[in-house]
Wavefront OBJ file of the C-alpha trace (Angstrom):
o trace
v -22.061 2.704 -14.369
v -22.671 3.500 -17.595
v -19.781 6.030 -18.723
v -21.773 7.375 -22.166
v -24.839 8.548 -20.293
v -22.133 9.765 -17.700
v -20.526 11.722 -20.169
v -23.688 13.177 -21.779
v -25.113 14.078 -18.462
v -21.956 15.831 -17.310
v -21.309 18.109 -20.564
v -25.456 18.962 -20.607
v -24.110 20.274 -16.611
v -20.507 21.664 -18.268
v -22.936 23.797 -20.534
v -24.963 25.679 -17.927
v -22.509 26.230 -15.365
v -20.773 29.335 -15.498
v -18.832 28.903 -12.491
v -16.329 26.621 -14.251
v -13.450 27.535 -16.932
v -11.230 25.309 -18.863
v -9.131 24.421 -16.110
v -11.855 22.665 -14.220
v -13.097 20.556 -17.240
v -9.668 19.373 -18.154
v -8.946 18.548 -14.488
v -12.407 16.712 -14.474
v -11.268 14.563 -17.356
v -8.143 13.500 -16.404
v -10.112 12.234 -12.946
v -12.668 10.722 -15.308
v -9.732 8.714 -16.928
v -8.008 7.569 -13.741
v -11.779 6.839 -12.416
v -11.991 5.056 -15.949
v -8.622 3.191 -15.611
v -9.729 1.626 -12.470
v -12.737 0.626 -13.543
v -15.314 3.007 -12.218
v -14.848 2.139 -8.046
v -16.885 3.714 -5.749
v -13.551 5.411 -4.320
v -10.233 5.638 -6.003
v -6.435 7.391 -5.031
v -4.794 9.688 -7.185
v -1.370 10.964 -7.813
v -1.036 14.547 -7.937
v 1.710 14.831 -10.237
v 0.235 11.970 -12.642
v -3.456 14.003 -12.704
v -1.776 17.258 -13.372
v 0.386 15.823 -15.850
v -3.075 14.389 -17.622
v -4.807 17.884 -17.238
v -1.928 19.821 -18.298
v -2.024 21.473 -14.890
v 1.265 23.355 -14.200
v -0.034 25.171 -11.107
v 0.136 23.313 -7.624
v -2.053 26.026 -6.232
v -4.638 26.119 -9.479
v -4.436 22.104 -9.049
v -5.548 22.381 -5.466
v -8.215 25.193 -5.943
v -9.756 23.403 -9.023
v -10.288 20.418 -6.798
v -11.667 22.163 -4.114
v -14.072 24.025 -6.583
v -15.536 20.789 -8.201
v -16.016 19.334 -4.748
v -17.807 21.923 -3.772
v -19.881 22.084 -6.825
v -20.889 18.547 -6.172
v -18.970 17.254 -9.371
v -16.742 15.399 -7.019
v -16.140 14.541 -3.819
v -12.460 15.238 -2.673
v -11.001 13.805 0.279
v -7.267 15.129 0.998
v -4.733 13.000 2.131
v -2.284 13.736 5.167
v -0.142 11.190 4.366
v 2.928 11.894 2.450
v 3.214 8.241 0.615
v -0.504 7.869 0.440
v -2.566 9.881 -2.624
v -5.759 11.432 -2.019
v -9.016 9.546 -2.899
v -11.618 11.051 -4.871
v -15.448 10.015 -5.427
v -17.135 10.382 -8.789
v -20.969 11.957 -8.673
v -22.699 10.047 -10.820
v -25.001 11.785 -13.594
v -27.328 10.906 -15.659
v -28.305 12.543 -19.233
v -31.258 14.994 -17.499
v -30.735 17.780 -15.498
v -30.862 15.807 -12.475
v -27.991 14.104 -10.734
v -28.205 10.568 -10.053
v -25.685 10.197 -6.470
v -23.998 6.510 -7.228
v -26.816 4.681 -8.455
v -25.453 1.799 -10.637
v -27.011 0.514 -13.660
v -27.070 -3.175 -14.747
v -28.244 -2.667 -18.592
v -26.584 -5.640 -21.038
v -25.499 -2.564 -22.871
v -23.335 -1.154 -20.269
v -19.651 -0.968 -20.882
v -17.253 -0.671 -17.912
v -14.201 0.540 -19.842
v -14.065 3.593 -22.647
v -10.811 4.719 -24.330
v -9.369 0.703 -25.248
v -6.832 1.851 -27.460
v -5.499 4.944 -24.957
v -5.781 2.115 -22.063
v -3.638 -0.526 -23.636
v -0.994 1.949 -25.207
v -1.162 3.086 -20.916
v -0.519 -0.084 -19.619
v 2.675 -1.029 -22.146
v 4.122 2.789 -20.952
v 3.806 1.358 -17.917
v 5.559 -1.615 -18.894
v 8.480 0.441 -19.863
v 8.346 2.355 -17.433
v 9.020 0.082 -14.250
v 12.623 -0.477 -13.479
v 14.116 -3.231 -14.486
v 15.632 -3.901 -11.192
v 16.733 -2.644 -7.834
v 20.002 -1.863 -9.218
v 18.274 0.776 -11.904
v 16.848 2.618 -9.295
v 19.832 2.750 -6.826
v 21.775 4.264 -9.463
v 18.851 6.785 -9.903
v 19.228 8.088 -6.885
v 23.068 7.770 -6.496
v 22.561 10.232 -9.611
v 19.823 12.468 -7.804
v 23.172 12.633 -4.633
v 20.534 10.410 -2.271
v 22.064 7.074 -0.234
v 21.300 3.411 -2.125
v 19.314 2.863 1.760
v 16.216 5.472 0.381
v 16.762 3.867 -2.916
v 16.383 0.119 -1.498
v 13.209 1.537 0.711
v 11.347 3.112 -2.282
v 12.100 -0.483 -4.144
v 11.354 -2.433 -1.888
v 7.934 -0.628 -0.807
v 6.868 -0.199 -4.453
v 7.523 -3.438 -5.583
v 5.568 -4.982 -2.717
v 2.727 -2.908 -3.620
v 2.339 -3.997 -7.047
v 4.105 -0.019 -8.376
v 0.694 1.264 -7.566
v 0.082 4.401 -6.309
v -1.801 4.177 -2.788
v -1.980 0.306 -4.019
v -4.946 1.340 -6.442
v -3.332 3.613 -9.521
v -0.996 2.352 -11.332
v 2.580 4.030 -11.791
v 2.979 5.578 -15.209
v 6.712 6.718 -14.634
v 8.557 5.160 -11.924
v 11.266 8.018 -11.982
v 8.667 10.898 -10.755
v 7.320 8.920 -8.122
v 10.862 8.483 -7.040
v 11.572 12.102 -7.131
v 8.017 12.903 -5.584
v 9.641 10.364 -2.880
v 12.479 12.346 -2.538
v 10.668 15.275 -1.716
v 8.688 13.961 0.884
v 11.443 12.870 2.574
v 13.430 15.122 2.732
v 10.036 17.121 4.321
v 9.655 14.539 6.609
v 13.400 15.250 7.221
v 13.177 18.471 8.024
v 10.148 18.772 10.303
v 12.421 16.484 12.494
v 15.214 18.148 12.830
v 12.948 21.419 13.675
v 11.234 19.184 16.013
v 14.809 17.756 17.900
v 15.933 21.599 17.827
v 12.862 22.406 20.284
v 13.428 19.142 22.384
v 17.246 20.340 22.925
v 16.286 23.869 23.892
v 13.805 22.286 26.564
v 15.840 22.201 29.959
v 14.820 20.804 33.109
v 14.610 23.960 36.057
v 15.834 20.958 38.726
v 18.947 20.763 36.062
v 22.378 19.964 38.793
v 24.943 22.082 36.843
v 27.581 20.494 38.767
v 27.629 17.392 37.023
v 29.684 16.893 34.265
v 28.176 17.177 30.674
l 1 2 3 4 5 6 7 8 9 10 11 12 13 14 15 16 17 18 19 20 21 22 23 24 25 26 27 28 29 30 31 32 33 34 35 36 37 38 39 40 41 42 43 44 45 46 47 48 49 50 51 52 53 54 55 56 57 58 59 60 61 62 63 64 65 66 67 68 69 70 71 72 73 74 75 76 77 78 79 80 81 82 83 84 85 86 87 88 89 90 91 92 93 94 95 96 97 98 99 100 101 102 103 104 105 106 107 108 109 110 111 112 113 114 115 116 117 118 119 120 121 122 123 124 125 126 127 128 129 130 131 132 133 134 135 136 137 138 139 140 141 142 143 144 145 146 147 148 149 150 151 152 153 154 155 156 157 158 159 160 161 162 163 164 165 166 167 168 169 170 171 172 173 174 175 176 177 178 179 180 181 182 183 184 185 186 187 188 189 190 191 192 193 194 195 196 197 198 199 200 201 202 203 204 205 206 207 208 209 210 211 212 213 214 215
């Protein structure tokens, strides 16, 4: 894939669609520079809170609806993900520098480059250097700090570092603290939906219940 007829192609499209605002184009960059950062795969996962973070997104709900928007402009293809630990994957389109979109056709020129942004990339991967913990320790105390048990501390470690501190074991973590929190969140969701769930088992009674035995 060659990203500088990419890029051309996509702006000449920017340019005579209407439909889009600044919102859309900054969200399409920051996917360009994940898609970038991975090296151009056919699929890749995102993070929501790292992509809004790069498109200086501060709306969930305008995160969500631009997504949807340049999916179903056929800028992207979005594919949502149900699973609270797992990010979403997202497809590039592919275009070309006419008006017409070339769909994933890859080009093996001698003049192709794979990666674009060197100097943002490296100065990326030493943040993310500095940004790992140094060890399990560091991040129990993060949580002992955040009022959660060292056991959710030791899981998050413990997945993480067996996964390389990738994000859905393709993106890799910028902060290490954020995804914590983020994991925070989505357990204590995961939390909650079973206690709701136990509440609606215990109000289920049998109609053959023998209230003369003891409780």
């Amino acid at each position: 894939m060659n990203y500088i007829k990419h890029l051309n192609g996509v702006f000449q499209q920017f340019s005579k669609d209407s439909k889009l605002n600044p919102t859309h184009i900054s969200l399409y960059m920051a996917l360009f520079q994940f898609w970038n950062i991975n090296r151009f795969p056919d699929i890749f996962y995102i993070n929501r809170e790292e992509v809004m973070n790069m498109a200086k997104i501060g709306s969930k709900a305008t995160y969500h609806r631009c997504l949807k928007n340049m999916d179903s402009w056929k800028y992207i293809y979005y594919y949502p993900s149900h699973n609270p630990f797992k990010g979403s994957k997202i497809k590039m389109l592919i275009f070309g520098t006419t008006s017409e979109q070339l769909l994933n056709e890859p080009e093996t020129t001698s003049e192709q480059a794979l990666v674009s942004y060197i100097n943002i990339n490296k100065q990326i991967t030493n943040n993310n250097k500095l940004k790992l913990p140094k060890n399990k320790n560091e991040v129990i105390n993060f949580f002992k700090n955040k009022k959660w048990p060292e056991i959710e501390a030791s899981k998050f470690y413990n997945h993480y570092k067996s996964i390389g501190w990738k994000i859905g074991g393709k993106a890799k973590i910028e902060n290490w603290q954020s995804t914590a929190e983020n994991w925070m969140l989505k357990s204590k969701e995961i939390k909650q939906i079973g206690q709701v769930s136990q509440i609606q088992d215990n109000l289920q009674t049998s109609k053959n219940k023998d209230y003369d035995q003891p409780l």
